[in-house]
VEXGU-59032 format. One record per residue (C-alpha): x, y, z; residue in one letter; residue number from 1. Coordinates in pm, 1 decimal, m for minus. Layout:
VEXGU-59032
+----------+----------+----------+-----+-----+
:     east :    north :       up : res :   n :
+----------+----------+----------+-----+-----+
:        X :        Y :        Z :   A : NUM :
...
+----------+----------+----------+-----+-----+
END
This chain:
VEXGU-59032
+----------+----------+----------+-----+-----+
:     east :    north :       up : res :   n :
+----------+----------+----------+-----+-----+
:   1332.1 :   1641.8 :    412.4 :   X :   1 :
:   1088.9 :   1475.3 :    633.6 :   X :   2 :
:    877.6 :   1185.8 :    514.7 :   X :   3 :
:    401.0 :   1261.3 :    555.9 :   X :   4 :
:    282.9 :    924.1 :    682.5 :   X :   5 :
:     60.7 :    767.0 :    405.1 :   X :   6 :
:   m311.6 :    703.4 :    532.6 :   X :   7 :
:   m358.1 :    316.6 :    555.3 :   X :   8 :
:   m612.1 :    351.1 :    280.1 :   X :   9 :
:   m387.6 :    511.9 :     24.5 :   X :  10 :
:   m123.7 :    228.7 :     64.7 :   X :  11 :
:   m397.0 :    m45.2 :     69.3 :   X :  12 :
:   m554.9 :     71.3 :   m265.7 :   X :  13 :
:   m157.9 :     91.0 :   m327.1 :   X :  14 :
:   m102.1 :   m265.5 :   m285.6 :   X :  15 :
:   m473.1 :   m390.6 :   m422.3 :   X :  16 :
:   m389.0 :   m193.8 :   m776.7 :   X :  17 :
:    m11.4 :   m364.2 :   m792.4 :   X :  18 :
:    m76.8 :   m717.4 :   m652.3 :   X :  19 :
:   m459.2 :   m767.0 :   m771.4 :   X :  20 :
:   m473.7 :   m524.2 :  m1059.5 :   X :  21 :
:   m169.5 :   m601.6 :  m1170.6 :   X :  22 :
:    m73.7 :   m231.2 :  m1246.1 :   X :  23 :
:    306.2 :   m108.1 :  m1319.1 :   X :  24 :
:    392.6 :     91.5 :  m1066.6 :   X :  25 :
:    346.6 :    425.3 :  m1298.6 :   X :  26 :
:     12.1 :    323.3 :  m1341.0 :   X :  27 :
:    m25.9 :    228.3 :  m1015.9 :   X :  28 :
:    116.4 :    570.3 :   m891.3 :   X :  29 :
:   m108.3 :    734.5 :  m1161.8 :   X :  30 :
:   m411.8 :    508.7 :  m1060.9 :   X :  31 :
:   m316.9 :    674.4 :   m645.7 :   X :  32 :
:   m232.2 :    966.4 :   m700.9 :   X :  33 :
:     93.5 :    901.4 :   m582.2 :   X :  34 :
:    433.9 :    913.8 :   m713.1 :   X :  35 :
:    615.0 :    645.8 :   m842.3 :   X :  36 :
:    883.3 :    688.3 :   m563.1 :   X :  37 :
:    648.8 :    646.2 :   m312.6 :   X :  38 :
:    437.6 :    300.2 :   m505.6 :   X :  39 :
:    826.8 :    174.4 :   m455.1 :   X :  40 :
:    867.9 :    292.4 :   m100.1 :   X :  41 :
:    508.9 :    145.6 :    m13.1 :   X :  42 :
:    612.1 :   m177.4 :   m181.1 :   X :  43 :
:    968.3 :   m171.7 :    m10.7 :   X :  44 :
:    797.1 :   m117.3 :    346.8 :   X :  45 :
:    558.1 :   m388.8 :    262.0 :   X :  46 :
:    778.1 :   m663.1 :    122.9 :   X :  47 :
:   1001.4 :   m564.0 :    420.7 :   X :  48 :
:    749.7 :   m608.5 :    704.7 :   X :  49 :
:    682.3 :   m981.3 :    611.2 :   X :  50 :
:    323.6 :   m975.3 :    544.8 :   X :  51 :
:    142.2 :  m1107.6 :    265.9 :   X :  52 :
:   m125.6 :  m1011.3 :    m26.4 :   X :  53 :
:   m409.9 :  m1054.4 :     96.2 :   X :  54 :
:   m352.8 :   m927.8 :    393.6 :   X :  55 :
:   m418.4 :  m1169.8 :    734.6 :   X :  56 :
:   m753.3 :  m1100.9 :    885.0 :   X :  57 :
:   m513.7 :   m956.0 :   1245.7 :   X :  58 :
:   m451.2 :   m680.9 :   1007.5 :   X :  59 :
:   m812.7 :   m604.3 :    879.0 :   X :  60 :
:   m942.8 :   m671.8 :   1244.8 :   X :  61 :
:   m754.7 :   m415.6 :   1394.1 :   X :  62 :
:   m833.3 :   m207.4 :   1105.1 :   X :  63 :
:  m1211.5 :   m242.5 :   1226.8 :   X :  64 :
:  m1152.1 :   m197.2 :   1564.8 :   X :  65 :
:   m977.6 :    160.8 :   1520.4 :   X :  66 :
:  m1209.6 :    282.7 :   1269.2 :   X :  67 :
+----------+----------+----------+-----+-----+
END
């Protein structure tokens, strides 16, 4: 089964809902769109990756810059 990519905007509003919101994941997930499997994989990749909530500005500025 091959994993879809996740657009950058779904798996910000993923992390804003859980980490400013406050939502469960299921209510995250619900809040998305999203299943809760893939709120856990988001979170996984994220807590994984070493960044931080809120993100650094590097991230948002290259953000900018491709959009």
């Amino acid at each position: 089964m091959s994993r879809r990519r996740k657009p950058m905007r779904q798996v910000r509003r993923i992390l804003e809902y859980r980490f400013e919101r406050r939502l469960s994941i299921e209510q995250t997930g619900n809040a998305v769109g999203v299943a809760k499997g893939t709120v856990v994989n988001v979170l996984t990749r994220f807590t994984s990756s070493g960044l931080t909530w809120p993100l650094p500005d590097e991230v948002n500025r290259v953000k900018t810059l491709t959009t």
